[in-house]
C-alpha positions as CSV (number, residue, x, y, z in Angstrom):
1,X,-9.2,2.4,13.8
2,X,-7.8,-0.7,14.8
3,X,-10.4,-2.6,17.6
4,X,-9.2,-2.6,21.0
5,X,-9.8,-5.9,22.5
6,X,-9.6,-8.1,20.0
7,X,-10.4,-11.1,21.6
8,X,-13.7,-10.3,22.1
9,X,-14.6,-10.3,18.3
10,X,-16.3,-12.4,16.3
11,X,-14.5,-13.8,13.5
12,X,-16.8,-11.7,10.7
13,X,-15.9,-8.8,13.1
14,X,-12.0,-9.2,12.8
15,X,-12.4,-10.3,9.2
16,X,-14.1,-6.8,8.5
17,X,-11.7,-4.9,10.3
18,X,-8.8,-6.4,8.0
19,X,-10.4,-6.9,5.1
20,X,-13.2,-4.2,4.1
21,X,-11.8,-0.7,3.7
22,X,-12.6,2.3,2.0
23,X,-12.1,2.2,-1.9
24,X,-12.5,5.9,-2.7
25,X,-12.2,6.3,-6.4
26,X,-9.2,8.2,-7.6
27,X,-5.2,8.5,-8.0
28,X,-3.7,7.0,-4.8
29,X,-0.3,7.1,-3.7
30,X,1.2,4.6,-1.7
31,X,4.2,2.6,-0.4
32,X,5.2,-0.7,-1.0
33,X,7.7,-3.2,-0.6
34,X,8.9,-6.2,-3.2
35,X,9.1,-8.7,-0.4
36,X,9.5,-11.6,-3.0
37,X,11.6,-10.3,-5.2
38,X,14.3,-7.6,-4.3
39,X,12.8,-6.4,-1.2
40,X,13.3,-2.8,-2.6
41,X,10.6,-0.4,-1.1
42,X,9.2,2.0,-3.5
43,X,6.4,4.1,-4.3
44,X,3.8,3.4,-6.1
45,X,0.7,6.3,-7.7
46,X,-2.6,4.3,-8.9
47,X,-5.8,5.5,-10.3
48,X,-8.6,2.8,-9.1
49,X,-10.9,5.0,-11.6
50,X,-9.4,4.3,-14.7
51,X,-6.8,1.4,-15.4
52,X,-3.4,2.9,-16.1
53,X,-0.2,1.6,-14.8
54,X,1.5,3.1,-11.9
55,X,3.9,5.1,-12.0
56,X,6.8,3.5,-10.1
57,X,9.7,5.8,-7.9
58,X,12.4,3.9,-6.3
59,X,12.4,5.4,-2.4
60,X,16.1,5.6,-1.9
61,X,17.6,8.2,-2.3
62,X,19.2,8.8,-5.9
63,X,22.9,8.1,-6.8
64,X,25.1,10.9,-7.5
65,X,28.0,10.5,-10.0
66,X,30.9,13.0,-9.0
67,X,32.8,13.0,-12.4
């Protein structure tokens, strides 16, 4: 949860808060965007357990070829 006044933190107290999360082990699904490249957003599944690569689904919607 995000702190409410920040102002009033220290700077290892903000630097915790962006910076140390939770790491469960496991397959994690999340959404990115390619901000340097195409700026496509897409999703990406990752296992921090083992060290597979993703598998990679473009989030717009898919093209339909009528004939």
């Amino acid at each position: 949860m995000r702190p409410l006044d920040t102002e009033k933190l220290t700077d290892k107290e903000w630097g915790d808060y962006l910076f140390m999360r939770k790491n469960p082990r496991g397959v994690h699904r999340e959404q990115w965007m390619h901000t340097q490249g195409c700026r496509r957003w897409f999703k990406a599944q990752r296992d921090n357990g083992e060290l597979r690569d993703p598998g990679l689904r473009d989030v717009r919607p898919s093209a339909t070829q009528d004939g």
